[in-house]
C-alpha positions as a Markdown table, in Angstrom:
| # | Residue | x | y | z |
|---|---|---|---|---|
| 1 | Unk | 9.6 | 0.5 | -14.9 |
| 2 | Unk | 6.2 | 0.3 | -13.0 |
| 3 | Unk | 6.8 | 0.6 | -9.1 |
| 4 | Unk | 4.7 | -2.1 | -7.9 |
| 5 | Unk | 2.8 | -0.3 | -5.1 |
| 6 | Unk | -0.2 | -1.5 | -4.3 |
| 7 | Unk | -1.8 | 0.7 | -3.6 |
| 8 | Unk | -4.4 | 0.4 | -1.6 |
| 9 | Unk | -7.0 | 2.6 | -0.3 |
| 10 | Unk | -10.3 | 2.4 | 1.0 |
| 11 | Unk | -13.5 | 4.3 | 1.4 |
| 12 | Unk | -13.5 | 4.4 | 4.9 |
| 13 | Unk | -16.8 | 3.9 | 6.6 |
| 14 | Unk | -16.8 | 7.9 | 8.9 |
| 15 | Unk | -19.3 | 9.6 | 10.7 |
| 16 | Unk | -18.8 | 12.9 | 10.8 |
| 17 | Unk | -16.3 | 16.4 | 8.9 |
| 18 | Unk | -13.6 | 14.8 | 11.3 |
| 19 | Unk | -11.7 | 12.2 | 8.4 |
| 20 | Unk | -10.4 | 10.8 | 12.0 |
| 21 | Unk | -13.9 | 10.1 | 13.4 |
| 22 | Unk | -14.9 | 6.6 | 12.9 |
| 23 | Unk | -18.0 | 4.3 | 12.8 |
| 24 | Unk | -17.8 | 1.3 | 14.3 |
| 25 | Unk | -18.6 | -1.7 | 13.0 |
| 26 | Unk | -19.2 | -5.5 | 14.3 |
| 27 | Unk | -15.7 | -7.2 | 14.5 |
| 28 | Unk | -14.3 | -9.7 | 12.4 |
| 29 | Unk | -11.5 | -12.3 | 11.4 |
| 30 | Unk | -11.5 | -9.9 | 8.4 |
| 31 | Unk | -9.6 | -6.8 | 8.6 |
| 32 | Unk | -11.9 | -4.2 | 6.9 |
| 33 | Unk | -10.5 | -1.6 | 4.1 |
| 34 | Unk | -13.3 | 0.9 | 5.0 |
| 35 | Unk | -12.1 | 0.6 | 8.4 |
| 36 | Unk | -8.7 | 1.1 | 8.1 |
| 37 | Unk | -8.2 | 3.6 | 5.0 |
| 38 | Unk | -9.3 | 7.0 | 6.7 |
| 39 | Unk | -10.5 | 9.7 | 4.2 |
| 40 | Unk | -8.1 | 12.6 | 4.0 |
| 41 | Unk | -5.1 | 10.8 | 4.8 |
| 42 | Unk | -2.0 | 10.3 | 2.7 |
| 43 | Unk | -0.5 | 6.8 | 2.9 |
| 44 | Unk | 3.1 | 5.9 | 1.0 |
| 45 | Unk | 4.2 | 2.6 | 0.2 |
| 46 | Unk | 7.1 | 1.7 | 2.9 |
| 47 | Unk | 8.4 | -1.7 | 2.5 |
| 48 | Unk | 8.1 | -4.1 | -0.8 |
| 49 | Unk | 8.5 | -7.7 | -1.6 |
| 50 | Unk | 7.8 | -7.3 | -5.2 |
| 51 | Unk | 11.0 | -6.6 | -6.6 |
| 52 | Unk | 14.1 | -8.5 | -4.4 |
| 53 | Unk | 16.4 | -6.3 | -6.3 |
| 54 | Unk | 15.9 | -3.0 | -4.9 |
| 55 | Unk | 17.9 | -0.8 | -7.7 |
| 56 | Unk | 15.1 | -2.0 | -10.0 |
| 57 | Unk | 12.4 | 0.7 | -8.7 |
| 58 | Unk | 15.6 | 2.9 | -8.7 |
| 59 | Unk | 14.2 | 6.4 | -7.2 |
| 60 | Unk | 10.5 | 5.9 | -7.5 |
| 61 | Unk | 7.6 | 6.3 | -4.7 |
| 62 | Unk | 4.0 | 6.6 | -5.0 |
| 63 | Unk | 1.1 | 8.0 | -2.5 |
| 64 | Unk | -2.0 | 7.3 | -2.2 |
| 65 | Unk | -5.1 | 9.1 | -0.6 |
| 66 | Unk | -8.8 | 8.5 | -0.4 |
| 67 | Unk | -10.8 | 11.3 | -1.2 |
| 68 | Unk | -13.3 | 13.2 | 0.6 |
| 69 | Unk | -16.8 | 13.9 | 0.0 |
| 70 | Unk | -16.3 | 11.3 | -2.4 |
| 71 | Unk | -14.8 | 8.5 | -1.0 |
| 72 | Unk | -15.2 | 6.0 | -4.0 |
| 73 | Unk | -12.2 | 8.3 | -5.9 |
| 74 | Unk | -8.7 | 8.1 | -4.8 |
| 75 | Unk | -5.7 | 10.0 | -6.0 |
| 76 | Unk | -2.6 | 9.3 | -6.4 |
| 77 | Unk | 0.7 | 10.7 | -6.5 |
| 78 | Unk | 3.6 | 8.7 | -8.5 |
| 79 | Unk | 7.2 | 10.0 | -8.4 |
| 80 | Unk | 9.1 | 8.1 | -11.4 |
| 81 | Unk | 12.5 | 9.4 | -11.0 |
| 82 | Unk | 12.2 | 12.1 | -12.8 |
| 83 | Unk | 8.9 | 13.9 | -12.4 |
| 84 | Unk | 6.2 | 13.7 | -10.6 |
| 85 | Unk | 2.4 | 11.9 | -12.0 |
| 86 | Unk | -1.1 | 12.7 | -10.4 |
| 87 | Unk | -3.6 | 11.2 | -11.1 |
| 88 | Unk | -7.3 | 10.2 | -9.9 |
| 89 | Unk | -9.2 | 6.8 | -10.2 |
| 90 | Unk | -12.7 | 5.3 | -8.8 |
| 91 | Unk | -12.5 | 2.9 | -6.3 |
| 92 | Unk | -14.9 | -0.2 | -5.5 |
| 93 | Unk | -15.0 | -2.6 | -2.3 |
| 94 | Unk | -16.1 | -6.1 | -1.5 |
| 95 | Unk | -15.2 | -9.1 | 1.2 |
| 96 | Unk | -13.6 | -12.2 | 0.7 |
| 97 | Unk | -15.8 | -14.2 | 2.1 |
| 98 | Unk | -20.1 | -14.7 | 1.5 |
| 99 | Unk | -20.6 | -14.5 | 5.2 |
| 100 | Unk | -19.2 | -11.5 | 6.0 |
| 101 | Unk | -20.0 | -7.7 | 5.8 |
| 102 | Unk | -16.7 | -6.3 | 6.1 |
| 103 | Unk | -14.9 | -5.4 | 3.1 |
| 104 | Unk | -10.9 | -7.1 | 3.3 |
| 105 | Unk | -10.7 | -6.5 | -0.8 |
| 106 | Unk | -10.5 | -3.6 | -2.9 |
| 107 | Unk | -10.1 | -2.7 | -6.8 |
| 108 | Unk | -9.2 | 0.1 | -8.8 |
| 109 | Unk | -10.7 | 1.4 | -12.1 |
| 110 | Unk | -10.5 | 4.5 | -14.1 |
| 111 | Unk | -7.4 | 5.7 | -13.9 |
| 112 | Unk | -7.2 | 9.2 | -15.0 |
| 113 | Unk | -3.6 | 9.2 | -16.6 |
| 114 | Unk | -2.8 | 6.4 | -18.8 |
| 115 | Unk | 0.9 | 6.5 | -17.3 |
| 116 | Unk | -0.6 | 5.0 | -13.7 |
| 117 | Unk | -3.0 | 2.6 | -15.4 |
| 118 | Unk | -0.6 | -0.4 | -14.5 |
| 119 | Unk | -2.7 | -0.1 | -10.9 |
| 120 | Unk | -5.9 | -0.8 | -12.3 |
| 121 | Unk | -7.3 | -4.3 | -10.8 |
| 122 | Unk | -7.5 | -6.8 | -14.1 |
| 123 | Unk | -8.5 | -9.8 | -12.2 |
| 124 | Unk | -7.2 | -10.8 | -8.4 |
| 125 | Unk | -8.0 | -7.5 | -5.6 |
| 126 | Unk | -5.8 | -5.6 | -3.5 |
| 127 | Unk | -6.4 | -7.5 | -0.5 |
| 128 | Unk | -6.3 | -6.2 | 3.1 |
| 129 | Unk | -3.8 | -8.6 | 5.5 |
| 130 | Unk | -3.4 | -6.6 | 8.2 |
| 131 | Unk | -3.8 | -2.8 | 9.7 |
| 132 | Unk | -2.7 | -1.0 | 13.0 |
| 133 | Unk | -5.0 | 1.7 | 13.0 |
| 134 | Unk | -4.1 | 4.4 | 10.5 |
| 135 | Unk | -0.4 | 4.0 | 11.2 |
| 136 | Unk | 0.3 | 1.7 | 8.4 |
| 137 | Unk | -1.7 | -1.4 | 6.2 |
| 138 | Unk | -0.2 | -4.1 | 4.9 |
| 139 | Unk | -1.7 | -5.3 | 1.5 |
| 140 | Unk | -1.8 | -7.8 | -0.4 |
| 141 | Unk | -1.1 | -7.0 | -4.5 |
| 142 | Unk | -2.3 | -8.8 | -7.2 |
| 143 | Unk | -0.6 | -11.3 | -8.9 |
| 144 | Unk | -0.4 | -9.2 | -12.5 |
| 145 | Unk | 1.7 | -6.6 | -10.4 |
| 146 | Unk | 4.0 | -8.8 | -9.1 |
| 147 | Unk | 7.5 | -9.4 | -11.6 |
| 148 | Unk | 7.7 | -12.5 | -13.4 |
| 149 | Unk | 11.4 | -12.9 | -11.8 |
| 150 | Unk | 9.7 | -13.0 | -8.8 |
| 151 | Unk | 7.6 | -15.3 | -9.0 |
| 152 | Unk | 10.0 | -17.9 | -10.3 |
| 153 | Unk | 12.4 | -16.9 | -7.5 |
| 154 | Unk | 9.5 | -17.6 | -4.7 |
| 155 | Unk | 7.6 | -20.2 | -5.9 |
| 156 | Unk | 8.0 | -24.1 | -7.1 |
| 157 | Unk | 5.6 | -25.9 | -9.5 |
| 158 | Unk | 3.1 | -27.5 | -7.5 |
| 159 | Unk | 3.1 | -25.3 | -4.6 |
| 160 | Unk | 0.3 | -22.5 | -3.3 |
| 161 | Unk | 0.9 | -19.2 | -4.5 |
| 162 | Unk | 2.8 | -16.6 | -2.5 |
| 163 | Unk | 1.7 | -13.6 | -0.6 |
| 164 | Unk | 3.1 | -10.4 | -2.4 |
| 165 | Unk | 2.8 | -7.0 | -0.3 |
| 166 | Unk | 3.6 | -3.8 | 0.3 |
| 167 | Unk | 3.4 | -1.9 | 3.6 |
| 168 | Unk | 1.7 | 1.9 | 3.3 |
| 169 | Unk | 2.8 | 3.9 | 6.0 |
| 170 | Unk | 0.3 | 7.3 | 7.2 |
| 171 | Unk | 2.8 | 10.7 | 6.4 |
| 172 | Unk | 2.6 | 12.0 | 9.4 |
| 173 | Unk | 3.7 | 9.0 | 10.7 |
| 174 | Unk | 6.4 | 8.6 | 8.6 |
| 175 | Unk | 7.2 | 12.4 | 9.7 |
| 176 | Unk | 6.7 | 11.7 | 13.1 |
| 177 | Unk | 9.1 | 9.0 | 13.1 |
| 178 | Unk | 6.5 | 7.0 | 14.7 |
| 179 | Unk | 7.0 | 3.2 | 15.4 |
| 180 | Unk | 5.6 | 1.0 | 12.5 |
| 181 | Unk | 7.0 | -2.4 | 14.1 |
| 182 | Unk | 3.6 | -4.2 | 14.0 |
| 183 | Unk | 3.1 | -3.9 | 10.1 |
| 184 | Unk | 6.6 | -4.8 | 9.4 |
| 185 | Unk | 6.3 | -7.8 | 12.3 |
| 186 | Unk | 3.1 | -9.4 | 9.9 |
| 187 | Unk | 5.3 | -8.0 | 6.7 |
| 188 | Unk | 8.1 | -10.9 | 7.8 |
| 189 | Unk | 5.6 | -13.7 | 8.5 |
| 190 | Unk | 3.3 | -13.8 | 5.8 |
| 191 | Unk | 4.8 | -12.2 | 3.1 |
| 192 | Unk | 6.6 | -13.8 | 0.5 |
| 193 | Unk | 10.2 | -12.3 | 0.7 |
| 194 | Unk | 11.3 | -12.8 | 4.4 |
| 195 | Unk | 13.7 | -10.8 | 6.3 |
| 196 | Unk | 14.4 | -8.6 | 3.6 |
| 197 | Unk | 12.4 | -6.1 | 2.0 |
| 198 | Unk | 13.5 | -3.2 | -0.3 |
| 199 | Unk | 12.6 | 0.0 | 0.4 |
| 200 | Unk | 10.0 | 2.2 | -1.5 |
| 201 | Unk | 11.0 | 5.8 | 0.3 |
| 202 | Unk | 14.4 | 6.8 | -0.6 |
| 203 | Unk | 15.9 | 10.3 | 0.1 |
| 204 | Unk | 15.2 | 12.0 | -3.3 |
| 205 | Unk | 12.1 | 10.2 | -3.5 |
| 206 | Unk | 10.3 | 11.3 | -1.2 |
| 207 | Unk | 11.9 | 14.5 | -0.5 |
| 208 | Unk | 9.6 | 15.9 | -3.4 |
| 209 | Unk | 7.0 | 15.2 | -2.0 |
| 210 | Unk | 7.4 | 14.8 | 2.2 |
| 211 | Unk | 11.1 | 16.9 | 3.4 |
| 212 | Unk | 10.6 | 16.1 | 6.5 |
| 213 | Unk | 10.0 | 12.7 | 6.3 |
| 214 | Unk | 13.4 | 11.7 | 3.6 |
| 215 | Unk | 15.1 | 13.1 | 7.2 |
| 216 | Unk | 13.7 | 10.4 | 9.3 |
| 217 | Unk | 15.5 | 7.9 | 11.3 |
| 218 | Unk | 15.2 | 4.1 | 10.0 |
| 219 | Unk | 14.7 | 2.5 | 12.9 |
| 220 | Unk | 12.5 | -0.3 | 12.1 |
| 221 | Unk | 14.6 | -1.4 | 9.0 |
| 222 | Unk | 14.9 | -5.1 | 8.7 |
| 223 | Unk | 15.7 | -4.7 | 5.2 |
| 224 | Unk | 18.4 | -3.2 | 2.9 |
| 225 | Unk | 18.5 | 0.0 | 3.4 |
| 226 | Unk | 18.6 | 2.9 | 0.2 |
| 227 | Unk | 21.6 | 5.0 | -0.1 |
């Protein structure tokens, strides 16, 4: 089953070696991918509203990290239950609007391994809602990623289209137990699912890849909880 994750990344707009350093650019309405993705840094997808039925993604978790020199590439790390998938794939940046320079959308291409190539953009972005500096992103998936069942559930005939997203979290912040209120705050208003949201980070899941963090305290769970 394809863990809808959205994946997100950016190539982050840095000055220096420092992957922490960054340029600034002219504000915006827009928040800005480039901005908000910092190179070197490993985000994991937190909170969902893809799937309401949480036993669907079962034990899976995925990662994602722009690279460095290259920050067009990003790779990613896929944990399917079973074992665990890397993979690498080119990313490419634009903005929602004409007037703007900031870039609120991203896609994804090239996916090295086939297995991961459900991530690559087909049509609609990955769209940047909202970020609190690298602590956490929430995104906006496209519409192809999001379950048919879903969609039905959420939406009626006539009526826009829902917001799908996923909330990518910074390790060490997940390790750090740090506060992540703010992304999950914007999660519950805009997103499609409200007040609850199946977790992506489950004990074994991420304990192959962060032990520390499939320790940590869920204190800003609105949402049913994994056992």
């Amino acid at each position: 089953m394809k863990l809808v994750a959205f994946a997100m990344i950016v190539s982050g707009a840095l000055c220096n070696d420092d992957p922490n350093t960054l340029v600034k650019e002219e504000t915006s309405s827009l928040p800005d991918f480039k901005y908000a993705f910092f190179a070197g840094i490993t985000y994991g997808v937190d909170l969902q509203d893809i799937y309401s039925n949480e036993t669907t993604l079962k034990e899976q978790c995925i990662f994602f990290q722009r690279q460095r020199p290259e920050r067009n590439m990003l790779h990613i790390q896929f944990w399917n239950g079973e074992k665990e998938i890397t993979s690498t794939a080119r990313l490419a940046f634009s903005s929602s609007t004409t007037t703007n320079t900031k870039s609120d959308q991203m896609y994804i291409s090239k996916v090295a391994d086939q297995e991961l190539a459900w991530l690559q953009t087909k049509g609609d972005p990955y769209t940047l809602l909202f970020a609190d500096g690298n602590k956490c992103m929430v995104v906006q998936l496209p519409r192809d990623l999001v379950s048919e069942d879903t969609k039905r559930a959420q939406e009626k005939p006539g009526e826009p289209h829902a917001k799908y997203c996923v909330m990518l979290v910074a390790t060490d912040t997940l390790q750090a137990k740090e506060d992540t209120q703010t992304c999950t705050t914007f999660l519950e208003a805009n997103c499609s699912i409200r007040g609850h949201f199946p977790r992506v980070k489950n004990d074994k899941c991420f304990s192959a890849f962060l032990p520390e963090a499939s320790q940590q305290n869920d204190k800003h769970c609105t949402c049913s909880c994994w056992e």
